[in-house]
N, C-alpha and C positions, 0 to 999 in steps of 0.2 A: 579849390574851396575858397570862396569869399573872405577875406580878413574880417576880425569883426570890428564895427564901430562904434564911437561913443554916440551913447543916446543919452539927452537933454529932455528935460519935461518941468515945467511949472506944477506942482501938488501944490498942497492942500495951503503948506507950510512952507515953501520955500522953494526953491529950483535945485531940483535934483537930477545930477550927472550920472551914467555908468560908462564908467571906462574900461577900454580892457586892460587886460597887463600883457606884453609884452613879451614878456620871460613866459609866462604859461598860457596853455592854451587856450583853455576855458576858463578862467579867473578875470573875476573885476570887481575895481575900486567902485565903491556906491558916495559919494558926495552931497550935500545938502547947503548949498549955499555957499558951498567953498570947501566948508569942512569937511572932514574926511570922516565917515558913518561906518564903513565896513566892509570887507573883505571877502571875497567867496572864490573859493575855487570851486567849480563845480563835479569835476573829475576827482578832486579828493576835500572833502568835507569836512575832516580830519586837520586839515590843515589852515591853523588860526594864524595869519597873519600880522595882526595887531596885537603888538605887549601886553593891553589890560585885557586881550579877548585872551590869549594865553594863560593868562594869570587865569582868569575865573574860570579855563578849560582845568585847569590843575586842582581846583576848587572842586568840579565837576566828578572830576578821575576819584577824589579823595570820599567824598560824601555818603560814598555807598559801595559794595564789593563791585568789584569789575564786573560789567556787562549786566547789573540787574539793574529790571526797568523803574524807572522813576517817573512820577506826575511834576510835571512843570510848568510854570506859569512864567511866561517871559513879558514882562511892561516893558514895550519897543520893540520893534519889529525890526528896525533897519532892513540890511538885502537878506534874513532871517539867517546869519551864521552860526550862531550856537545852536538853534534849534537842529541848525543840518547838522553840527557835530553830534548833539546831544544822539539824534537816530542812528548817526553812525556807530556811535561808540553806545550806546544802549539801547538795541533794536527792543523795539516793543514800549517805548515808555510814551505815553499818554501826552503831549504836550500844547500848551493854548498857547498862543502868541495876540497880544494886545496891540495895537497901536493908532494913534489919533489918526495919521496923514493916511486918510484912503487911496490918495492920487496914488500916493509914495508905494503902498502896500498891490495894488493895480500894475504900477512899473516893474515891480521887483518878481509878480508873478508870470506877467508877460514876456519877461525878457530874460530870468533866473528862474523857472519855474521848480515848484518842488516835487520829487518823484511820488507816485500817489501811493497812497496805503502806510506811507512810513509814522504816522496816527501826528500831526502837524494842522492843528485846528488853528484859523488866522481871522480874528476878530476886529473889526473899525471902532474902536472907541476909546474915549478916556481914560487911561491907567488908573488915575483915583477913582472914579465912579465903578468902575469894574473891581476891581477889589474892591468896594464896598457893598458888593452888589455878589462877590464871586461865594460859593458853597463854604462854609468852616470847614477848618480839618481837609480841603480837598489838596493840598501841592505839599511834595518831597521838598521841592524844591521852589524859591521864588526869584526871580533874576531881575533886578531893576538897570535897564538901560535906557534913559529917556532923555532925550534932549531937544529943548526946543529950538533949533541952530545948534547953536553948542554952551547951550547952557541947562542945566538943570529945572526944571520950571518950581516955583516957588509952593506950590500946593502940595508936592512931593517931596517934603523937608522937613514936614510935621510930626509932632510925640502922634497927632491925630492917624497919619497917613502909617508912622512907624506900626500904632498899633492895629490897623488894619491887614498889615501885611502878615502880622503875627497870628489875628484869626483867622486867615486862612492857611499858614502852614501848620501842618502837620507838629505833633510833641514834639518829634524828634529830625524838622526841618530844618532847612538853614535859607538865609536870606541874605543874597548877594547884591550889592549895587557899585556899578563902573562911577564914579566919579573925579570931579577935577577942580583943581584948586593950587594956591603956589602961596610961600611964605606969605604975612605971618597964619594961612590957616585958619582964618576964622570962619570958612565954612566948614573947613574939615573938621575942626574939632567940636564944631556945634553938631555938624550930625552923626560922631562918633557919642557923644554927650547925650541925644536924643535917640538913637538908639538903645544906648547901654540904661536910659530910664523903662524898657521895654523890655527888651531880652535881658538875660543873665549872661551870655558873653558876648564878647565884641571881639574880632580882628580886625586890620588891617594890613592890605597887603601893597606898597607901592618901591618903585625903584630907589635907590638909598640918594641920588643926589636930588629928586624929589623932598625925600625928607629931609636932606639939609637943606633947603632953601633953593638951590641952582637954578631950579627950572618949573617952569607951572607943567603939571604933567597927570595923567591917571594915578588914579588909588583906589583897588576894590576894597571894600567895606563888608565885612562876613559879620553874619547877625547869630546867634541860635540859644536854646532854651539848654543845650546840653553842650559839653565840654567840645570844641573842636582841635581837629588833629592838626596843631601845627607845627609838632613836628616835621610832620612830612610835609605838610606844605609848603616847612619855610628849607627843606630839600631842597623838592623840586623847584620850589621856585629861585632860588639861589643858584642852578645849576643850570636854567634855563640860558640860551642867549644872549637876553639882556637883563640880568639879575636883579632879582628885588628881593626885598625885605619884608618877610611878616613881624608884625607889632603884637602886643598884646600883655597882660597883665598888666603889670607893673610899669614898665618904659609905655606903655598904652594909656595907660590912666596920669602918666607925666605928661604926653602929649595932650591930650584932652585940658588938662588943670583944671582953670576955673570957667571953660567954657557951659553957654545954660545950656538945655534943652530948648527947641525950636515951637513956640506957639501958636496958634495959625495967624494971629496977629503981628507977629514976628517974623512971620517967612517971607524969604527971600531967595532970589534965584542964584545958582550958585556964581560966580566972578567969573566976566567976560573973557574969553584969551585971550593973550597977546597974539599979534598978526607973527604966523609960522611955526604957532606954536606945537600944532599936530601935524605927525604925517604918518608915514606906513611904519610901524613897529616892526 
C-alpha cells in the first residue's frame, strides 16, 4: 500500500495543507496558511483531536439524551470533524455545514471524503448571509467555527450576527462558538457581553492557564435561552486530558465586568496569534 502524502492547494482563502499523521493510519492534519484548522481521523470519527474540538464534543454529548438526532448548523467547514462526530455519535441527525472557502471545501471532499447518507449537507457561502437567510426555529444546535486564517472575522462578533443566530435556533437550542483570545480579554469579554445581551445564559469553557493570562489559547462560548448543564460539563470537562474550566454566573459576569456589547460599527476581528501559538491538542 502507498503511504499517503501531504497535499497542498491554494483555495479560495489561503493555502491549504493535508497532512497525514504518522501515528494513525487514515488521520490528517488540515492547515490554512500555517495554522492548524483540524483534525480527522477517518477510521474513527469519534476521535477529536484538538482541546476546543473536545471541549464543544462534550458540549455535544451534554445537549440532548444519547444518541438522539439533532438538526445542526455548522458556520465553518474546516476538514468537516464535528459534523463526522456529530453522525457518529447521533446517527440520523439532519446537519448543514456553511462555509466561505469553496477551494478549501472541494479539497477536503476529494481527499477526506464523507460516507454518503449519513444526512451531511455542505453549502459555499457566507456564515452571516446564511443565517440571515437560514429557516427560524430550524437548528438543535448552532456550532460557530470560522476563521479567516486565524482569526475571527469581524462581521461575526455582532449583538446584530448574535441575534441572528438566536432566530434560528430552536427555544430550547444552544449556540456554541470555538474562539481565541489571551489576556487582558478584551475580545472575550466583549463577545461573552454581546452574547449575554441576546440569550439569557452564557458559559464559558477554556483551559484554567488560559484564564489566568499564561497563554493565548481557545475558549468555547455556550449561548442558550434555558439553563445549561454545567455541571456536567464542568465534569467532563475537568477530567478530560487537558482540563478546563466552565465559567458561569457569577465568576462569569466578573469576568465580562464592564466590557460593551459589540455594534456593527464596533466590530472587530478577534487578536492575531502569537507565532506557535496553536498546534495539535
Amino acid at each position: 500500500m502507498n503511504e499517503p502524502i501531504p497535499v497542498t492547494r491554494v483555495t479560495d482563502q489561503g493555502t491549504a495543507k493535508l497532512m497525514p499523521d504518522v501515528d494513525r493510519e487514515r488521520a490528517w492534519l488540515l492547515t490554512v496558511d500555517g495554522a492548524p484548522q483540524s483534525y480527522v481521523d477517518l477510521d474513527a470519527p469519534t476521535h477529536l483531536e484538538f482541546e476546543y474540538a473536545r471541549r464543544l464534543g462534550h458540549v455535544l454529548d451534554t445537549v440532548a439524551d444519547p444518541g438522539r438526532e439533532l438538526d445542526v448548523l455548522h458556520l465553518g467547514g474546516g476538514a468537516l470533524t464535528l459534523p463526522r462526530y456529530v453522525a457518529a455519535t447521533r446517527p440520523g441527525s439532519r446537519q448543514d455545514v456553511v462555509e466561505a472557502d469553496l477551494g478549501l471545501l472541494d479539497l477536503v471532499v476529494e481527499h477526506l471524503p464523507v460516507p454518503a447518507g449519513v444526512g451531511i449537507a455542505l453549502h459555499g457561502a457566507d456564515a452571516r448571509q446564511w443565517l440571515e437567510t437560514a429557516p427560524a426555529a430550524s437548528a438543535d444546535v448552532l456550532i460557530a467555527d470560522v476563521f479567516g486564517g486565524s482569526r475571527v472575522p469581524a462581521h461575526l462578533t455582532t449583538v446584530a450576527y448574535a441575534r441572528a443566530a438566536a432566530r434560528v435556533l430552536r427555544a430550547d437550542g444552544v449556540y456554541l462558538a470555538n474562539l481565541a483570545d489571551a489576556a487582558p480579554f478584551a475580545f472575550l469579554r466583549s463577545q461573552l457581553a454581546t452574547f449575554r445581551t441576546v440569550f439569557e445564559e452564557v458559559a464559558l469553557i477554556a483551559e484554567p492557564g488560559v484564564l489566568r493570562g499564561r497563554r493565548f489559547g481557545n475558549a468555547v462560548l455556550l449561548a442558550a435561552h434555558h439553563p445549561l448543564d454545567t455541571a456536567t460539563l464542568a465534569r467532563r470537562t475537568a477530567a478530560d486530558a487537558f482540563p478546563a474550566r466552565v465559567e458561569h454566573g457569577r465568576a462569569l459576569r466578573d469576568f465580562i465586568g464592564t466590557a460593551a456589547p459589540v455594534g456593527e460599527e464596533d466590530a472587530v476581528p478577534s487578536p492575531e496569534p502569537p507565532d506557535g501559538a496553536f498546534g495539535i491538542g
